[in-house]
PASEBA-1860 file (N, C-alpha, C; in nm, 3 decimals):
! residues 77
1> XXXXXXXX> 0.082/-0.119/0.000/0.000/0.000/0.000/0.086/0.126/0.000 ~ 0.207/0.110/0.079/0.279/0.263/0.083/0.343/0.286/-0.038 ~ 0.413/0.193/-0.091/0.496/0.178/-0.225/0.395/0.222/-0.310 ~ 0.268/0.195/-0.329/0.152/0.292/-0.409/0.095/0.367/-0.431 ~ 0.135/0.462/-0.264/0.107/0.578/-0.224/0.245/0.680/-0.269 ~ 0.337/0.649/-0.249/0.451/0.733/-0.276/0.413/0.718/-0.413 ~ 0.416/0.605/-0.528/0.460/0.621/-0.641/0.344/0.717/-0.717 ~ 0.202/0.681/-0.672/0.123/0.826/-0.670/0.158/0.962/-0.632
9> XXXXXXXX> 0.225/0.980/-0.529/0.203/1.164/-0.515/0.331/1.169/-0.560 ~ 0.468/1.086/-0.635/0.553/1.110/-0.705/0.506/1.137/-0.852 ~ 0.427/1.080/-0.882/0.422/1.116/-1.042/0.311/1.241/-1.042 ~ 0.265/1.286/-0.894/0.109/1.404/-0.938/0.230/1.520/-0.957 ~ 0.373/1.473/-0.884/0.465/1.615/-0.875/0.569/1.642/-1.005 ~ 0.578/1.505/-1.069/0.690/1.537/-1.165/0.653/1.568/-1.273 ~ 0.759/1.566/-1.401/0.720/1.608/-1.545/0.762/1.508/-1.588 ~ 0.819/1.412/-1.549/0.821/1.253/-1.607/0.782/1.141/-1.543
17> XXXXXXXX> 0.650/1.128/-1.521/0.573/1.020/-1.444/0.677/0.907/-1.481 ~ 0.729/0.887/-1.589/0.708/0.743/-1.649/0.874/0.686/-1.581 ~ 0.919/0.821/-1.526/1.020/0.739/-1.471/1.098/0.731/-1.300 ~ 0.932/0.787/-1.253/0.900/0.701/-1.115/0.945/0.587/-1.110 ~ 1.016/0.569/-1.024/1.052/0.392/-0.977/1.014/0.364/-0.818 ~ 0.998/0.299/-0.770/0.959/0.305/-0.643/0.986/0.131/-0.545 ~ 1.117/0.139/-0.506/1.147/0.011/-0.449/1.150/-0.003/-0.271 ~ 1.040/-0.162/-0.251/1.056/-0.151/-0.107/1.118/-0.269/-0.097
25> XXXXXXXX> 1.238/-0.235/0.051/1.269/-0.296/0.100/1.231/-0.350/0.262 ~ 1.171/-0.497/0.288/1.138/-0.491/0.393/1.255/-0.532/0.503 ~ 1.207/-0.466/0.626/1.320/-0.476/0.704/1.199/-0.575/0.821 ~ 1.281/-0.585/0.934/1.230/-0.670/1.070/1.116/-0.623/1.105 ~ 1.203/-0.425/1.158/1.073/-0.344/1.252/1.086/-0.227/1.144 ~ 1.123/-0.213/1.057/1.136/-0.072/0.933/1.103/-0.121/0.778 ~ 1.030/-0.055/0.725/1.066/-0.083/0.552/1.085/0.080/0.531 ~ 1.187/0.015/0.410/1.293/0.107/0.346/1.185/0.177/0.191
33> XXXXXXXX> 1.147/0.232/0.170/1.121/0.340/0.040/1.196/0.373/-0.003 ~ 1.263/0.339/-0.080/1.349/0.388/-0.179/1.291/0.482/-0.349 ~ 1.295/0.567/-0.340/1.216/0.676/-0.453/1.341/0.745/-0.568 ~ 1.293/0.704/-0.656/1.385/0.731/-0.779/1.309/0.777/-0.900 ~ 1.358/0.936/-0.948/1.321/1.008/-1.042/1.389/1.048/-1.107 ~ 1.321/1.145/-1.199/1.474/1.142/-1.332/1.563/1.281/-1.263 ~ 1.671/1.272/-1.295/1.730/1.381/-1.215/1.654/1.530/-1.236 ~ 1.622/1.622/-1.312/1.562/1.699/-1.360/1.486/1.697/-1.219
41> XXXXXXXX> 1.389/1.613/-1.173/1.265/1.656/-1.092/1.344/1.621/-0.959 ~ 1.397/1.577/-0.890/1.462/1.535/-0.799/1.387/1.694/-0.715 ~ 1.442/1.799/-0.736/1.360/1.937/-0.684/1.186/1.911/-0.663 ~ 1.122/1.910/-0.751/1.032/1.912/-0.708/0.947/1.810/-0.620 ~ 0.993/1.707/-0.628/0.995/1.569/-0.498/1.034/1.609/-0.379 ~ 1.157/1.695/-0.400/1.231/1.723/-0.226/1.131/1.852/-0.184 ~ 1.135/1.941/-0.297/1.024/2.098/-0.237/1.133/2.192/-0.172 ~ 1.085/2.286/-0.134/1.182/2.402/-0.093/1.217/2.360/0.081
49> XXXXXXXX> 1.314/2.384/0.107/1.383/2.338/0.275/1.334/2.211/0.257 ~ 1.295/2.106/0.160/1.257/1.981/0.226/1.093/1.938/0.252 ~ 1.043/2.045/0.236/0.919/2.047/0.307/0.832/1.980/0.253 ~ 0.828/1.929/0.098/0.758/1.836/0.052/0.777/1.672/0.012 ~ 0.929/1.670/0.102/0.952/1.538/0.162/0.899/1.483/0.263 ~ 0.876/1.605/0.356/0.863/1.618/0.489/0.716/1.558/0.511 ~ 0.633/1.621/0.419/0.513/1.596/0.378/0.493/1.457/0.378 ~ 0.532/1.421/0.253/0.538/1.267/0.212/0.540/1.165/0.309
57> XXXXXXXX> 0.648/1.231/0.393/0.720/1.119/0.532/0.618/1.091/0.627 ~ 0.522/1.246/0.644/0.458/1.244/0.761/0.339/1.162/0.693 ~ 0.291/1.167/0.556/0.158/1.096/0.525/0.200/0.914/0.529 ~ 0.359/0.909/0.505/0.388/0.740/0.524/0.348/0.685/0.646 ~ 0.422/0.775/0.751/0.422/0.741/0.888/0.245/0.718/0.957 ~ 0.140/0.801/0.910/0.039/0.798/0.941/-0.006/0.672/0.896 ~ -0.040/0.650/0.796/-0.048/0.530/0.669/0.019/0.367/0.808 ~ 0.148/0.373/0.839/0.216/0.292/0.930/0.228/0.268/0.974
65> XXXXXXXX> 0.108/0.317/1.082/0.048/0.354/1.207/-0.057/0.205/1.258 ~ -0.084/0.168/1.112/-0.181/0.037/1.153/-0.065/-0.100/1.180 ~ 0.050/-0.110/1.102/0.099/-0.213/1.082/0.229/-0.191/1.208 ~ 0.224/-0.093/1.234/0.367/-0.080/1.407/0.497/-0.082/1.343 ~ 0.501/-0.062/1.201/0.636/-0.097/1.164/0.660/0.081/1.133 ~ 0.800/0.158/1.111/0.852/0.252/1.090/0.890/0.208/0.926 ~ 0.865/0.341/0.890/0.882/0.326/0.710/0.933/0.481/0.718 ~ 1.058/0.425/0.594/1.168/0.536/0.558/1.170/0.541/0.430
73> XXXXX> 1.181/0.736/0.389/1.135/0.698/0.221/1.316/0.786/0.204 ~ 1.337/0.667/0.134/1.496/0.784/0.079/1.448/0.811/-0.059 ~ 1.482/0.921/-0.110/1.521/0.994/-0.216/1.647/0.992/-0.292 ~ 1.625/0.901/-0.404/1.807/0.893/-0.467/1.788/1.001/-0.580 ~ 1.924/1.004/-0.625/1.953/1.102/-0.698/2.037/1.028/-0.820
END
C-alpha cells in the first residue's frame, strides 16, 4: 500500500511520471522506500527546505500507524 502511495504523489509532482521507480525494501521493525526520479525533478519531490519530503514522510508514517512498523522513504539522486 505505501509503495503505491509514494509512487502516486511522485508522479502528481513530476514532469516525467514514467520514470517514477519506487522500491521496497522490507526490514524486521522498518521498511525502506526507496524513490527514484529522473534527475531533472529530484527538486520538485524534495520541495523548498525539504518540506515536501517532509510531507510525504509524515503521510507514510500515518499510513504505518496500523501495521507498528517505521517506514523510511529515501530519495536517490
Amino acid at each position: 500500500m505505501e509503495k503505491e502511495l509514494v509512487a502516486y504523489i511522485a508522479k502528481s509532482l513530476v514532469d516525467n511520471p514514467d520514470s517514477v521507480e519506487v522500491t521496497l525494501i522490507e526490514g524486521e521493525k522498518s521498511t525502506i522506500l526507496e524513490l527514484k526520479v529522473d534527475p531533472n525533478d529530484v527538486g520538485k519531490v524534495i520541495g523548498k527546505h525539504g518540506r515536501i519530503a517532509k510531507a510525504v514522510r509524515t503521510i507514510l508514517n500515518a499510513a504505518a500507524t496500523k501495521t507498528g512498523k517505521r517506514i523510511l522513504l529515501e530519495i536517490l539522486d
